[in-house]
C-alpha positions as CSV (number, residue, x, y, z in Angstrom):
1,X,20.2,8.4,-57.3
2,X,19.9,9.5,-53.8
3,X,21.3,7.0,-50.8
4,X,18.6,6.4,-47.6
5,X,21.2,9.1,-45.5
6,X,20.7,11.9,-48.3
7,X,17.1,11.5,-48.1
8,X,16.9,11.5,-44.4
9,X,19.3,14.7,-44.6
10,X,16.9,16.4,-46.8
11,X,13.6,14.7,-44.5
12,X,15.0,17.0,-41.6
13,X,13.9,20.1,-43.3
14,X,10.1,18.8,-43.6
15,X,7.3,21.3,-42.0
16,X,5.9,18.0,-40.3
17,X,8.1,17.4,-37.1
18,X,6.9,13.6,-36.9
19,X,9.0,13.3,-40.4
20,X,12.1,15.4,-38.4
21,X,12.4,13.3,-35.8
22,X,12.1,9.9,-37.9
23,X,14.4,10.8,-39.8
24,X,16.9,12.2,-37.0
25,X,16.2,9.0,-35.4
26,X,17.1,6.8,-38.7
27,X,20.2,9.1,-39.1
28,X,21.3,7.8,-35.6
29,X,21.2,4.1,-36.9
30,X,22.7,4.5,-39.9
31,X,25.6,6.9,-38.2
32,X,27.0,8.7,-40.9
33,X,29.2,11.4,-40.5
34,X,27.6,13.1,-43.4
35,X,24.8,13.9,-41.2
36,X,26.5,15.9,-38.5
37,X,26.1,19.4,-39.8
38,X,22.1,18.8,-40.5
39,X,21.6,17.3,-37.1
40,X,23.7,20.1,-35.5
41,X,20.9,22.3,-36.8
42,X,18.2,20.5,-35.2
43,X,19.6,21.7,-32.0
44,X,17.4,24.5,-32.4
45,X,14.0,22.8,-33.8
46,X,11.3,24.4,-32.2
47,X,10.3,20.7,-31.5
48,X,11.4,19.1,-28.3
49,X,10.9,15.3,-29.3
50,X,13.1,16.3,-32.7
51,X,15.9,17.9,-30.6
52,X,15.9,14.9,-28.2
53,X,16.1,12.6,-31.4
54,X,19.4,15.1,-32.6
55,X,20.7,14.8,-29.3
56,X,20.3,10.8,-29.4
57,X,21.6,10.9,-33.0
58,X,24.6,12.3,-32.7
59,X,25.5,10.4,-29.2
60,X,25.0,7.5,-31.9
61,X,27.1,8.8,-34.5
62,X,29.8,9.5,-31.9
63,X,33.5,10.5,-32.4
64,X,32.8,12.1,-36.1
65,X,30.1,14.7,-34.1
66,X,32.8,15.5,-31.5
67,X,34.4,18.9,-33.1
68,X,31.3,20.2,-34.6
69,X,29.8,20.0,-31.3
70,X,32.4,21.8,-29.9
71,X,31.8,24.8,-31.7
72,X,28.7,25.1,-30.6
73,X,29.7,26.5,-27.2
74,X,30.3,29.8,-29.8
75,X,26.6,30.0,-30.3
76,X,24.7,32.4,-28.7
77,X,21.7,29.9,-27.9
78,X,22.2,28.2,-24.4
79,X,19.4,25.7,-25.4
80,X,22.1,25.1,-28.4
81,X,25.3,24.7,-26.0
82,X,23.2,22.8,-22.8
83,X,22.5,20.0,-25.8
84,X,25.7,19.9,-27.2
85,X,27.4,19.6,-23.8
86,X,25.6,16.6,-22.6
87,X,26.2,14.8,-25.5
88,X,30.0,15.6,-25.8
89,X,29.6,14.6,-21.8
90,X,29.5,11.0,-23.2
91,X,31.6,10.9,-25.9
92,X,34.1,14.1,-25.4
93,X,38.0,13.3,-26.6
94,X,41.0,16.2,-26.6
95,X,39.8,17.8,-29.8
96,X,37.5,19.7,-27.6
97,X,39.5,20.5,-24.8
98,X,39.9,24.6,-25.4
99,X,35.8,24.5,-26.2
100,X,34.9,22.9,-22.5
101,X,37.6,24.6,-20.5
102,X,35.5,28.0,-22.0
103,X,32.4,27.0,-21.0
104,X,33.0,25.8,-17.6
105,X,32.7,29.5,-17.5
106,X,29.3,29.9,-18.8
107,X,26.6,31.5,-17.6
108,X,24.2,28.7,-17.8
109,X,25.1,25.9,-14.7
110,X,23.6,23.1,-17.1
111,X,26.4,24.5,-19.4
112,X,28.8,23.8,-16.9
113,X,28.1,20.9,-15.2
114,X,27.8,18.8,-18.6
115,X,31.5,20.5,-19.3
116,X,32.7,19.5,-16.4
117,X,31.5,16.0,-17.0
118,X,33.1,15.8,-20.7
119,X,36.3,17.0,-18.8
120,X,36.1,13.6,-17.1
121,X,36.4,11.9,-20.2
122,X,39.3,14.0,-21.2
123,X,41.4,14.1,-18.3
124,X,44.0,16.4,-19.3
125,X,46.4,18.5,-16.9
126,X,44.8,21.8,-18.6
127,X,41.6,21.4,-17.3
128,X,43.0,21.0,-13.2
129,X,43.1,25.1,-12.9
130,X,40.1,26.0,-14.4
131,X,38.1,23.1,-12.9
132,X,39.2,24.5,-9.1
133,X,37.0,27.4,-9.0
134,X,34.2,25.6,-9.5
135,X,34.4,23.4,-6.0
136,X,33.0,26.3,-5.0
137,X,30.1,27.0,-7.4
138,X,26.5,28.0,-6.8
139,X,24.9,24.9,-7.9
140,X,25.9,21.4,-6.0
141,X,25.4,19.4,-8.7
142,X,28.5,21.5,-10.9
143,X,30.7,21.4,-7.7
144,X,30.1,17.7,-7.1
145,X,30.7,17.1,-10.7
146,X,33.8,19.2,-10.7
147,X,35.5,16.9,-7.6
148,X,34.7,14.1,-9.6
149,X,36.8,14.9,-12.4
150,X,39.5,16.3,-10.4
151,X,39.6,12.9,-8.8
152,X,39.6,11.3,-12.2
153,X,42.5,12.9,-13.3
154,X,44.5,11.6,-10.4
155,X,47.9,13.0,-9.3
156,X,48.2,15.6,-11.1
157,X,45.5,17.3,-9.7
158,X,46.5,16.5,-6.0
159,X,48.6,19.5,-5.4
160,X,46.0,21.7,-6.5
161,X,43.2,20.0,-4.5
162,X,45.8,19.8,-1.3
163,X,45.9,24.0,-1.6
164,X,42.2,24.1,-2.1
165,X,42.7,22.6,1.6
166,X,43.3,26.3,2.9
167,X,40.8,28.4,0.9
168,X,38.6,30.0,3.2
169,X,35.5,28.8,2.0
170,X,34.5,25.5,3.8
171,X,32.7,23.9,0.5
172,X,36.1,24.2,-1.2
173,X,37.5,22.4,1.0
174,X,34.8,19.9,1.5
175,X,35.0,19.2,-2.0
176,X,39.1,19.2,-2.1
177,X,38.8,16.6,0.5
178,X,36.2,14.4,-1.8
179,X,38.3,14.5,-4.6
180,X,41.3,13.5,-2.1
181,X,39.4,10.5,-1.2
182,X,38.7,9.5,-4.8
183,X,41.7,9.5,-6.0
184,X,43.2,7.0,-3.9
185,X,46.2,8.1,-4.0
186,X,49.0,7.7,-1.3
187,X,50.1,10.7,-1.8
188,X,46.7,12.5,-0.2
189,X,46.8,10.8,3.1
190,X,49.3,13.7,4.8
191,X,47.1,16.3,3.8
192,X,44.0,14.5,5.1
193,X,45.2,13.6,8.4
194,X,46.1,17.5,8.4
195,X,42.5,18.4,7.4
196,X,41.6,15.6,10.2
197,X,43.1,17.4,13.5
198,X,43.0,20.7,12.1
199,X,40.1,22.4,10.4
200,X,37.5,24.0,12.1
201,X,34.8,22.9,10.2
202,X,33.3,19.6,11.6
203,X,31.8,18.5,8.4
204,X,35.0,18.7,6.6
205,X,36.3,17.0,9.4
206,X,33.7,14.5,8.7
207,X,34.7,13.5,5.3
208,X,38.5,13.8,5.8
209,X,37.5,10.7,7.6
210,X,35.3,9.2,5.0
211,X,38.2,10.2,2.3
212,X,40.8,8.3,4.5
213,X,38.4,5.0,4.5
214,X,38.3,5.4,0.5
215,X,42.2,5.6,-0.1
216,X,42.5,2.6,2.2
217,X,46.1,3.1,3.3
218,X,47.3,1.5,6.8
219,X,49.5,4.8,7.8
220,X,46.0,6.1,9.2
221,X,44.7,3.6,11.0
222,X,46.8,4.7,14.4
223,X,45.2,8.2,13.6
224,X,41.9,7.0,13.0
225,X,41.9,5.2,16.5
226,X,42.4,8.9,18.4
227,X,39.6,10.3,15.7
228,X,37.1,7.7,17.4
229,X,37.2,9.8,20.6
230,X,35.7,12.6,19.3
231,X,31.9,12.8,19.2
232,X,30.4,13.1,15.9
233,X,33.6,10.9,14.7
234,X,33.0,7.6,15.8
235,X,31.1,6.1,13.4
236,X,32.7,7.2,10.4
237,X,35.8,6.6,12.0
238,X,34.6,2.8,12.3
239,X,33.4,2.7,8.7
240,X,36.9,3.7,7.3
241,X,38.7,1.4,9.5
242,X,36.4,-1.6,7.9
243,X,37.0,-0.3,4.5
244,X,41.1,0.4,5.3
245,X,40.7,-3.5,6.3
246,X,43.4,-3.2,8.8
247,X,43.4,-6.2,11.7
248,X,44.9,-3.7,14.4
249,X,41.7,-2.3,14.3
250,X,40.4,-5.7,15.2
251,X,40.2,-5.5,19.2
252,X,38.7,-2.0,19.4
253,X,36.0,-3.2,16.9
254,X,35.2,-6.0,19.2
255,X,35.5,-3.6,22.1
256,X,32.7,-1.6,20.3
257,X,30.0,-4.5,19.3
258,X,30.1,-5.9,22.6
259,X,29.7,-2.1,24.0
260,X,32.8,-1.9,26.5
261,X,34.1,0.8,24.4
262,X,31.2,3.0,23.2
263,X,31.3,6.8,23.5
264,X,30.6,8.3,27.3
265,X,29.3,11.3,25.5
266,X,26.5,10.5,23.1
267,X,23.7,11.9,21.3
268,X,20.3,11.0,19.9
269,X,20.6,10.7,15.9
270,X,17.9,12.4,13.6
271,X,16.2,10.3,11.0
272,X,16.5,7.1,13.0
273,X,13.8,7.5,15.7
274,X,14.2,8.5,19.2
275,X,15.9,5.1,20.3
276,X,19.0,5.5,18.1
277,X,22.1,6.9,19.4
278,X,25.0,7.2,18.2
279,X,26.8,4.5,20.5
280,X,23.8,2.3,18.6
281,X,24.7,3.4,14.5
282,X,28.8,3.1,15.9
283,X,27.5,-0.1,17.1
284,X,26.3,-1.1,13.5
285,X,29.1,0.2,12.0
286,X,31.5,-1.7,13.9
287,X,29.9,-4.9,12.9
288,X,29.8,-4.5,9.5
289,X,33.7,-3.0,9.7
290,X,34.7,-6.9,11.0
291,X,32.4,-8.7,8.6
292,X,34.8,-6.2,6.2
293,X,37.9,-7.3,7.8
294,X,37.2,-11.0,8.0
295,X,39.4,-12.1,11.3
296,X,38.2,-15.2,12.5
297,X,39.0,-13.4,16.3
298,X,35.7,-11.4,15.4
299,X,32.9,-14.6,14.8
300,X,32.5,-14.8,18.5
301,X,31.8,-11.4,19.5
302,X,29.4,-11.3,16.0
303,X,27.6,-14.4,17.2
304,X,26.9,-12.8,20.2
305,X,25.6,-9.4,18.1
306,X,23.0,-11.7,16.8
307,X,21.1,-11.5,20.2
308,X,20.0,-7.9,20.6
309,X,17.7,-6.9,17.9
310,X,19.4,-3.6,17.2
311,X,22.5,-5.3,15.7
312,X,21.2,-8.6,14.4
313,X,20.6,-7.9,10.8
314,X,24.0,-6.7,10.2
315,X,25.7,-9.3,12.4
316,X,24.2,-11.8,10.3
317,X,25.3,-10.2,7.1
318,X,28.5,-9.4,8.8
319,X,29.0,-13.2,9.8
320,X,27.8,-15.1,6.1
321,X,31.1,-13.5,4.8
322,X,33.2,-16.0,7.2
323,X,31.4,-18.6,5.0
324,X,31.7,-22.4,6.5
325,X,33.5,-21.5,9.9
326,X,30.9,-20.2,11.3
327,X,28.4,-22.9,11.2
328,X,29.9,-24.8,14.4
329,X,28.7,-21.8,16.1
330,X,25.4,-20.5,15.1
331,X,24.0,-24.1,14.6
332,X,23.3,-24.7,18.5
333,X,21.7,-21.5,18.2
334,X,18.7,-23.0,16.3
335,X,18.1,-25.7,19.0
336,X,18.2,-22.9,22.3
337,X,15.6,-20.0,21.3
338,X,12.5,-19.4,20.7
339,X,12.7,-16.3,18.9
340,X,11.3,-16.9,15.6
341,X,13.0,-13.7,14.1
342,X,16.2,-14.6,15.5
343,X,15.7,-18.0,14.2
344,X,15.7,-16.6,11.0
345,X,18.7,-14.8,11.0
346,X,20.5,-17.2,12.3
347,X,19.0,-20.0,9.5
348,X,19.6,-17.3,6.9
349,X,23.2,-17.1,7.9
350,X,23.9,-20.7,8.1
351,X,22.2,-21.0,4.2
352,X,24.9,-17.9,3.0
353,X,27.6,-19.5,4.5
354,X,26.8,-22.9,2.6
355,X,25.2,-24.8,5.1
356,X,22.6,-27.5,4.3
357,X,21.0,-29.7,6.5
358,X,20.4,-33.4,5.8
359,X,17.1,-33.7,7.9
360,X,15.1,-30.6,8.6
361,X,14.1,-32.9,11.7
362,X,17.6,-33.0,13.1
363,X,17.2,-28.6,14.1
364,X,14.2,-29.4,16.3
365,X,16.1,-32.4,18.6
């Protein structure tokens, strides 16, 4: 007598594809090992809602459909290798290390991006050299998915990315420097603050910056201070210092918000109309950076960033993350303006920092 996977098995053969794809789809729930091989072959149906339901049953089956989907990279049929790549891009383990490593060199970007991915999940030392090339593929979405995994892997791909630092080709290094960044390692901060002062590309430059906010280590704080005097810098300067979390960075943050030490040299910033500057978005940034840090020395100066309309929003947010102690100082605020927006704010504030009035009467005495 046959068992309900047998019969689905042999159901994948029928002429009717509405019959092949319930029963791929019943083989995905019942996720046998048995029904690998058959699936495998649906790979190929000239059915798109059966292949998906292949696809989806052997992401369901899982670990047993990892080497037979490995071979699959052999087959001559990219429609064949793209599916089996993004399903071993969820559920990829060492037995298919040599198979992935090969087709980060295929032809077919899909191919290699979904490698790439599955790579990720690996996170084996053998896929660092064959993964660098690719920082500087044609398609963005391979070389952003490359960096990732690079990162992933950790240390032992940071010498690797730190020479990637001097290829010629600014994308390789913009992506070296992303992969830096998410690694958090200590170990990548000296090559960044290299990167930082000496490349001549201003976009890597850029994201050294960025990379040096993600890692979060003190050491660059002092350099991050000199990188705020270059325009273009500034900002992103002031969004690593908030996420390094450092309180040296405290005073020059204040400086900033209450605009005693905004940039002489400025420029008008596309995609946020012809008012915004970039002494305004530094501005931003610099309040958000001390609702980051959380030094009580900063409440004042973010009370005060409640007033102009540019910085309000985020001096709010900035200030309900000081919870109670700041509700001696905003509450005056609701008895000495009229500004119904700023009213707001400041009432929205005082509610996320956990303030609750007795009388509602008591805010209009």
């Amino acid at each position: 007598m046959t068992d309900a996977v047998s019969e689905q098995i042999a159901a994948l053969r029928d002429e009717d594809w509405a019959i092949r794809e319930e029963a791929a789809r019943l083989l995905g729930t019942f996720k046998d090992p048995r029904a690998v091989t058959p699936l495998i072959t649906l790979l190929r149906d000239p059915d798109r809602s059966v292949r998906e339901a292949a696809i989806e049953a052997l992401r369901a089956i899982g670990t047993p459909s990892v080497e037979a989907l490995g071979t699959c990279f052999d087959q001559s049929d990219l429609s064949v290798q793209e599916a089996a790549s993004a399903i071993l891009s969820t559920i990829a383990d060492e037995r298919v290390l040599a198979p992935l490593i090969k087709a980060l060199r295929s032809d077919d970007w899909i191919v290699r991006m979904h490698a790439a991915k599955a790579l990720g999940l690996v996170r084996h030392t053998d896929a660092i050299a064959p993964l660098i090339p690719l920082l500087q593929d044609k398609v963005k979405a391979v070389r952003e998915e490359a960096a990732a995994v690079l990162a992933a892997i950790g240390d032992a791909a940071i010498p690797s990315l730190v020479n990637a630092l001097r290829h010629d080709e600014w994308l390789v290094r913009l992506h070296a420097v992303e992969s830096l960044g998410k690694t958090q390692s200590p170990q990548a901060v000296e090559p960044l603050l290299s990167v930082l002062f000496n490349d001549q590309d201003s976009a890597v430059r850029e994201d050294a910056v960025r990379a040096l906010g993600e890692i979060g280590d003190p050491r660059s704080v002092e350099y991050l201070f000199t990188a705020m005097r270059e325009p273009g810098l500034q900002t992103v300067a002031v969004q690593a210092l908030g996420r390094i979390g450092d309180t040296r960075a405290v005073p020059m943050l204040i400086e900033l918000v209450t605009g005693a030490c905004l940039p002489e040299i400025t420029k008008t910033v596309g995609g946020y109309g012809d008012q915004w500057t970039e002494a305004l978005i530094t501005q931003g940034a610099a309040v958000r950076a001390l609702g980051e840090i959380g030094d009580d020395r900063a409440i004042p100066s973010l009370v005060a960033a409640l007033e102009p309309t540019s910085t309000r929003a985020e001096a709010a947010s900035a200030l309900a993350k000081f919870g109670s102690k700041v509700i001696p100082f905003l509450i005056p605020l609701l008895n000495h303006s009229q500004d119904d927006n700023f009213r707001f704010h400041v009432r929205e504030t005082l509610t996320l920092a956990g303030w609750r009035p007795r009388r509602m009467s008591t805010i209009h005495r």
